[in-house]
C-alpha positions in Angstrom: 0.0 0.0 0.0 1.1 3.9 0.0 0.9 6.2 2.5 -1.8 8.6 2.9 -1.4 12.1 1.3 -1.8 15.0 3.5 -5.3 16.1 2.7 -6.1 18.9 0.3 -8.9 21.4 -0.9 -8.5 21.3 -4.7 -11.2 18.7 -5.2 -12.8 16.7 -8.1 -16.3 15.5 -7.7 -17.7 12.5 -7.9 -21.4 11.7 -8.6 -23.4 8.2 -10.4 -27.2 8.2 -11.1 -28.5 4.7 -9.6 -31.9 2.7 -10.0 -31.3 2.0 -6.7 -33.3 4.9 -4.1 -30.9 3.8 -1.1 -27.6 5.1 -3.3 -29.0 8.1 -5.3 -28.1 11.7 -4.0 -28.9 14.8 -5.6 -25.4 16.5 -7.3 -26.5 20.3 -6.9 -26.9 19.3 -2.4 -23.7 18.0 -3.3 -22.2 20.5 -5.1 -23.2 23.0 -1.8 -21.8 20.4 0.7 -18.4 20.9 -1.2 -18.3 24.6 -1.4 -19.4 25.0 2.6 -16.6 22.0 3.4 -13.8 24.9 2.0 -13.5 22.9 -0.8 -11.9 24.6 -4.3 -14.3 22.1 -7.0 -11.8 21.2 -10.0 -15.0 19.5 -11.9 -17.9 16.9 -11.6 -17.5 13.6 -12.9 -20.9 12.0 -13.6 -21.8 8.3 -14.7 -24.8 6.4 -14.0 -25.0 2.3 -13.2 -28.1 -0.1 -12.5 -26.1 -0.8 -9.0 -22.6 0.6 -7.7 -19.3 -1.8 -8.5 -18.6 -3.8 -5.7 -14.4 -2.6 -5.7 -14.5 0.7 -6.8 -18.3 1.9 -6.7 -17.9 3.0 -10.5 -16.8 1.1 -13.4 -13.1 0.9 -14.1 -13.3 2.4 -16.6 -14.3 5.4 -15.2 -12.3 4.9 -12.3 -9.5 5.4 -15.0 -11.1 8.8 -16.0 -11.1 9.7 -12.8 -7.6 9.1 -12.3 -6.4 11.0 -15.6 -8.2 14.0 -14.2 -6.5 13.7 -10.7 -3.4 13.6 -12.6 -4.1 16.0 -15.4 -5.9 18.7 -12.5 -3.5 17.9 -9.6 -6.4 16.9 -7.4 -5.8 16.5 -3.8 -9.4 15.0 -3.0 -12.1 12.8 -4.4 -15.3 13.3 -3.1 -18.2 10.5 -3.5 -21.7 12.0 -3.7 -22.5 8.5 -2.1 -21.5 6.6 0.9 -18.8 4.2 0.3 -18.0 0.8 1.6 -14.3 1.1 3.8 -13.2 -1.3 1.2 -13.9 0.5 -1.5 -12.7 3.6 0.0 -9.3 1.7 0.8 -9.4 0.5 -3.6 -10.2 3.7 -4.5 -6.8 5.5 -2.3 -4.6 2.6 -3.6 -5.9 3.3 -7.3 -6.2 6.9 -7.5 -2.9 7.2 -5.2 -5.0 10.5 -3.2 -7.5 11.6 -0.5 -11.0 9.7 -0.9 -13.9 11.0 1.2 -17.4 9.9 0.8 -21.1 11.7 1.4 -21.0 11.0 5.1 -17.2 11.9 5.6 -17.8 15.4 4.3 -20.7 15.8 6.1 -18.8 15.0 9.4 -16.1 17.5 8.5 -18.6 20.4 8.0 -20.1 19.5 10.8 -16.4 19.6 12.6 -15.7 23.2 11.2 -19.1 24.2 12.5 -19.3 22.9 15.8 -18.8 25.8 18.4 -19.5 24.7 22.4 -17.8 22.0 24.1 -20.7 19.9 23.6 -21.0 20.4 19.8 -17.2 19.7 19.7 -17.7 16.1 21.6 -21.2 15.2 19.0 -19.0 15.5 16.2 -15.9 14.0 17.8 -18.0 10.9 19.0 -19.1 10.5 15.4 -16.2 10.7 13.6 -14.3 8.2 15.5 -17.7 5.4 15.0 -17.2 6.3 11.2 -13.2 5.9 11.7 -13.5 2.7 13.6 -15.1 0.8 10.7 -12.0 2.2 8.2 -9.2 2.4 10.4 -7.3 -0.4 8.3 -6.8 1.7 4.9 -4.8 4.2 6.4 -1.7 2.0 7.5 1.4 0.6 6.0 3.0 -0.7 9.0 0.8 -2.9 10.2 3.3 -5.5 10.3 5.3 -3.8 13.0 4.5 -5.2 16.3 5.4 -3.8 20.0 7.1 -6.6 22.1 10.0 -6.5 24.7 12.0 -7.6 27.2 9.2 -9.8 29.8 6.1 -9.9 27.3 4.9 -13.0 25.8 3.7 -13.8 22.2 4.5 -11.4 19.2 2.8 -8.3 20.7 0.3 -5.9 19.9 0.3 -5.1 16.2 -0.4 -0.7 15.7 -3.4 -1.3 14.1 -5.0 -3.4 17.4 -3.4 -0.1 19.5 -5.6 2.1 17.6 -8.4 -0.3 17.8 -8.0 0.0 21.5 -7.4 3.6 21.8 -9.9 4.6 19.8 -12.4 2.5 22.1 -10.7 3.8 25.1 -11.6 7.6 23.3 -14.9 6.4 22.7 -15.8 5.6 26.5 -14.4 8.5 27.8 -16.8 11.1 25.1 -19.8 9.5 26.1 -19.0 9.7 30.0 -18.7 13.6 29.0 -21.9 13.5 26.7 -23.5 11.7 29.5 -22.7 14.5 31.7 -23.9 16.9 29.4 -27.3 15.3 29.2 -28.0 15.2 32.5 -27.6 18.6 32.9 -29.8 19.5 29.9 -32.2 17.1 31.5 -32.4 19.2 34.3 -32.7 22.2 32.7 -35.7 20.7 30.8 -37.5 19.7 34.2 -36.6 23.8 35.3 -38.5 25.1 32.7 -41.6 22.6 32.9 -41.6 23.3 36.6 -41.6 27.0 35.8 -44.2 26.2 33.3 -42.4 27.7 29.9 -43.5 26.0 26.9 -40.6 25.3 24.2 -41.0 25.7 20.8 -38.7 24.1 18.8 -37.3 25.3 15.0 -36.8 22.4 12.7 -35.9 22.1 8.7 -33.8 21.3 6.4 -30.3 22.8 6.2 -30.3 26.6 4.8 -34.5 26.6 4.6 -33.6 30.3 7.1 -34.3 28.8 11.0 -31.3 31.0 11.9 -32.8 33.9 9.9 -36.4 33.7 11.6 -34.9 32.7 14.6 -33.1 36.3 15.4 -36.3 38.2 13.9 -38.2 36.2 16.6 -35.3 36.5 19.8 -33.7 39.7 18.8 -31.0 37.9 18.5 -27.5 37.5 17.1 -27.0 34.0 15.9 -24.8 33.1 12.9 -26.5 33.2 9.7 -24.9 32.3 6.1 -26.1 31.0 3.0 -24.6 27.7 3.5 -25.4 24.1 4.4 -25.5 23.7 8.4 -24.7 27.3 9.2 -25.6 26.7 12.5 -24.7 23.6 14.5 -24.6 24.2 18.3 -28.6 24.6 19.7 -29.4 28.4 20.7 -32.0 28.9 23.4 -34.2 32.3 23.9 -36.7 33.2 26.0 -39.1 35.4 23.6 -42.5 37.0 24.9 -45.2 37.0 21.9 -47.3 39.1 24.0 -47.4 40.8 27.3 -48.9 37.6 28.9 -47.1 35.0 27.1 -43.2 33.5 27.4 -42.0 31.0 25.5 -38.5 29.3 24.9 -37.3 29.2 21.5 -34.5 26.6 20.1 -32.9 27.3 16.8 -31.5 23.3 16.0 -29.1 22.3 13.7 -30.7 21.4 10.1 -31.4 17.9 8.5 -30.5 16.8 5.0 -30.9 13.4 3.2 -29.7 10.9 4.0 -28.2 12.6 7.8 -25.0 10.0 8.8 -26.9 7.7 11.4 -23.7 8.1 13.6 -24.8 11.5 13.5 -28.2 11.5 14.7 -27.1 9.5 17.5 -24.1 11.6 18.7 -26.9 14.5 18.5 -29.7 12.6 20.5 -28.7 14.8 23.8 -29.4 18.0 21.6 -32.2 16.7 19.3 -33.9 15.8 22.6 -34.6 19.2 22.8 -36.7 18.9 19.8 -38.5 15.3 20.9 -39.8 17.5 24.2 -40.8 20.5 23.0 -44.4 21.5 23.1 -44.5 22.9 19.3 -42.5 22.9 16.2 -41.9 24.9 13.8 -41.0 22.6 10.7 -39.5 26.0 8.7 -39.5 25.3 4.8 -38.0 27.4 1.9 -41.0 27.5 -0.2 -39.2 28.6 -2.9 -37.4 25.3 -3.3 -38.2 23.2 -6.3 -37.5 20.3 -4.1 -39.7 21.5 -1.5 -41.5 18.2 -0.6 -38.6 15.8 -0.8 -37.1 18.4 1.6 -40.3 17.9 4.0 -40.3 14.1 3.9 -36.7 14.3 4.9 -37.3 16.0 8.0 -40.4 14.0 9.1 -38.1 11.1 8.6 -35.6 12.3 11.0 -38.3 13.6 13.4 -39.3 10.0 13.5 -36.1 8.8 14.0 -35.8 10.8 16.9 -39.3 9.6 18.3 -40.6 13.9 18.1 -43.2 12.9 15.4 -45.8 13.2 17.8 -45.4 16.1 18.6 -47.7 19.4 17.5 -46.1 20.7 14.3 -46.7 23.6 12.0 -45.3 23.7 8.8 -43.1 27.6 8.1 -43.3 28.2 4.9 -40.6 30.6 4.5 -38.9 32.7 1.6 -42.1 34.2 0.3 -40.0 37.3 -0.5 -38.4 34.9 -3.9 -41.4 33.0 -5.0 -44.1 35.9 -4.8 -46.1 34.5 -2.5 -48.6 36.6 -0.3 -48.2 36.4 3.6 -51.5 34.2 5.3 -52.3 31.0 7.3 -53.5 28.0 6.2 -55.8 26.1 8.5 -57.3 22.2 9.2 -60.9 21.2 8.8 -60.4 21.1 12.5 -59.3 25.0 13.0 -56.2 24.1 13.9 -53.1 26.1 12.3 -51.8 23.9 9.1 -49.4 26.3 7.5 -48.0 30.0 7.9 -46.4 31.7 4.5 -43.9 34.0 5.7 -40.5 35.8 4.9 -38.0 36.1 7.7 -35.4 37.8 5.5 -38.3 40.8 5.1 -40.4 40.4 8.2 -43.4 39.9 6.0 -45.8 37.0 8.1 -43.9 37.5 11.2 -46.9 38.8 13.1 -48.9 36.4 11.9 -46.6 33.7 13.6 -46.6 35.8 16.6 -50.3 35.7 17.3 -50.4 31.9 16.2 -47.8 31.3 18.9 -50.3 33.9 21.4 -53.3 31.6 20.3 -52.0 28.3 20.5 -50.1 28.9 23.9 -52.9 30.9 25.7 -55.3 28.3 25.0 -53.2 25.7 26.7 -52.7 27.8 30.2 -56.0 28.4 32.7 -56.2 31.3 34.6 -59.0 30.7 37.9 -60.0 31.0 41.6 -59.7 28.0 43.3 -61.4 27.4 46.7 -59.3 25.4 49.3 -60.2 23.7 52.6 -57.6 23.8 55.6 -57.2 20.1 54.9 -56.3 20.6 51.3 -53.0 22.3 52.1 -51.4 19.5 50.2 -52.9 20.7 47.2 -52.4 23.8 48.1 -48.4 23.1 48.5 -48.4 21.7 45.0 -49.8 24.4 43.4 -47.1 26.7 45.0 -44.2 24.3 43.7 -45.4 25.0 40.2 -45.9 28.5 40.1 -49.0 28.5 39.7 -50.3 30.8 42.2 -50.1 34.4 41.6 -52.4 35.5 44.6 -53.9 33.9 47.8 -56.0 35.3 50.5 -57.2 33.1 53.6 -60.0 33.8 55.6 -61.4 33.3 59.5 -62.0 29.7 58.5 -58.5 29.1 57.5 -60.0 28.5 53.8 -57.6 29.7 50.8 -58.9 31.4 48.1 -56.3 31.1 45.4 -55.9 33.0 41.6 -54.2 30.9 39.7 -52.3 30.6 36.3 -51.6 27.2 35.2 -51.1 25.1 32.2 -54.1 22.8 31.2 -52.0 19.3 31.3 -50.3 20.5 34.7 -54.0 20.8 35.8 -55.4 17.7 34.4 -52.2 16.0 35.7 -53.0 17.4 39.6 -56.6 16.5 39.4 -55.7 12.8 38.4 -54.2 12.8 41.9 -55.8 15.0 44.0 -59.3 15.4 44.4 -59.4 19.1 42.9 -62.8 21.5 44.5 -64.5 23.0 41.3 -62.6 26.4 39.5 -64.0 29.6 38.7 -62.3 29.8 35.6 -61.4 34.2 34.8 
């Protein structure tokens, strides 16, 4: 074998039209994931196949092509729109004698250059070295070179079991940290039910504006670019849409097809945020021509992260390119289906506002509630919630409480306390 050249950014694209739905990628996303990786695109290389060759993906004879390009182009890097096999990943090196990297590869490297916060850094870590582990072989030529010495029996350890077993050892010790991490987001999660804040949760497809829509929404700050996962690391705001309503908002990082698995599992501590929120906001750039192969993308993901049960309303966003007139779109049922909006020009933004108002005021119950001196235990309850703004007590020792509390926090006490009637404001 040879050794591995020192990785480059003058890159040749890769990209073969399948039959086969579990292989085929579209080349413009690719095209994007290229430019936001840093990388300098040489040229694309297309060819199309009923089914990928089992050595080198592509044929050999364009494998060939490929090379003369690399040669002709002094290309540094290969990059498959498609995820390779660590075999054929090893072939391909050995043939093309430079850097290979696959779909999922590139995707982990954004997502490296992205990741800000400790915890983002430890995500991608985590999944790079589960998507190393399964190709750790190609990049050795020494794997014949053993450790032994002086008191140690047998032939030793070769370098390639030492990474093997320091790679585990790296393994173990991120997800004692990650586990760390979700503990504390855990509690932080129980701090704001207890304080009864509902979380809405932005969700999309990469670059479909969350960011964007996000700052109008928080008056915030957070990093916005026309790129593929501009933002990485979760952002939480506490916004009021009206004087009498607080909501947190999280601004997550974006799907895209076919999301590394390794990846949605390294993220499941920050993706939990979307699972338990109370509503999302599925934002959507309705100016996309791929608009609803977008959507099914990121109800697949929401599924995989067992958050497709929760309340969702689809953001259509980008009205601004396609012409399309701010407005809501609504259910047989009432309910809120759609919103067309542009974040870029604050066009719709009110009318997610008031849908936020609407669907959040109808879930919290403002009333007088009535207790007997014996009920202090409901009364105690109540207080560790929040929920009481005022209380009075009279000569009978009775407590005459205004409350404010959500619906399902109400429902929740009254299946274990015997609640007296409310006199609902």
């Amino acid at each position: 074998m040879f050794e591995r050249p020192q990785s480059g950014e003058r890159a040749l694209l890769v990209h073969m039209d399948v039959s086969d739905e579990n292989h085929r990628e579209d080349i413009s996303e690719f095209e994007e994931l290229a430019a936001s990786a840093g990388a300098e695109v040489l040229g694309i290389v297309t060819t199309s196949r009923k089914k990928p060759e089992p050595k080198y993906f592509v044929g050999i004879g364009k494998a060939q092509e490929i090379k003369d390009r690399v040669v002709s182009d002094e290309v540094q890097l290969v990059l498959f729109n498609h995820a390779l096999s660590p075999s054929q990943e090893r072939n391909l090196e050995a043939f093309l004698e430079c850097r290979v990297l696959d779909r999922t590869g590139l995707i982990l490297d954004i997502f490296a250059q992205r990741a800000r916060s400790f915890e983002g850094k430890l995500q991608v870590e985590l999944a790079q070295l589960k998507h190393l582990s399964t190709r750790l072989v190609r990049g050795w030529t020494h794997l014949e070179r053993q450790k032994g010495g002086i008191g140690l029996r047998g032939p030793g350890e070769t370098q390639l079991e030492t990474d093997r077993r320091l790679l585990g050892l790296r393994i173990r010790q991120i997800n004692k940290r990650l586990q760390k991490v979700r503990q504390q987001r855990a509690q932080g999660r129980q701090s704001r039910l207890k304080a009864e804040i509902p979380t809405v949760s932005l969700v999309g497809y990469t670059n479909a504006g969350k960011s964007t829509l996000f700052n109008i929404l928080a008056g915030d700050d957070v990093y916005v670019q026309d790129q593929l996962f501009a933002t990485l690391d979760p952002t939480l705001r506490k916004i009021k849409p009206s004087d009498d309503i607080e909501v947190i908002l999280a601004d997550t990082v974006g799907f895209i097809r076919h999301l590394p698995h390794d990846l949605v599992v390294a993220f499941q501590s920050t993706l939990q945020e979307t699972a338990e929120a109370q509503l999302l906001l599925h934002v959507i750039d309705s100016s996309s021509d791929k608009r609803e192969s977008n959507i099914e993308e990121v109800d697949s993901v929401l599924a995989q992260i067992e958050a497709d049960e929760v309340p969702l309303i689809q953001v259509m966003n980008k009205i601004d390119i396609n012409g399309k007139s701010p407005g809501i779109e609504y259910f047989d049922d009432g309910t809120v289906r759609r919103i067309w909006l542009s974040a870029q020009s604050g066009e719709g933004v009110e009318l997610l506002k008031q849908v936020l108002v609407d669907n959040f005021r109808n879930e919290m119950v403002s009333a007088e509630l009535v207790l007997e001196p014996s009920q202090a235990k409901i009364r105690a309850r109540l207080f560790e919630l929040g929920a009481v703004k005022d209380e009075q007590i009279d000569d009978a020792g009775r407590f005459t409480l205004m409350i404010h509390i959500a619906k399902r926090e109400l429902n929740k006490l009254a299946q274990q306390e015997s609640l007296p009637a409310l006199n609902e404001l």
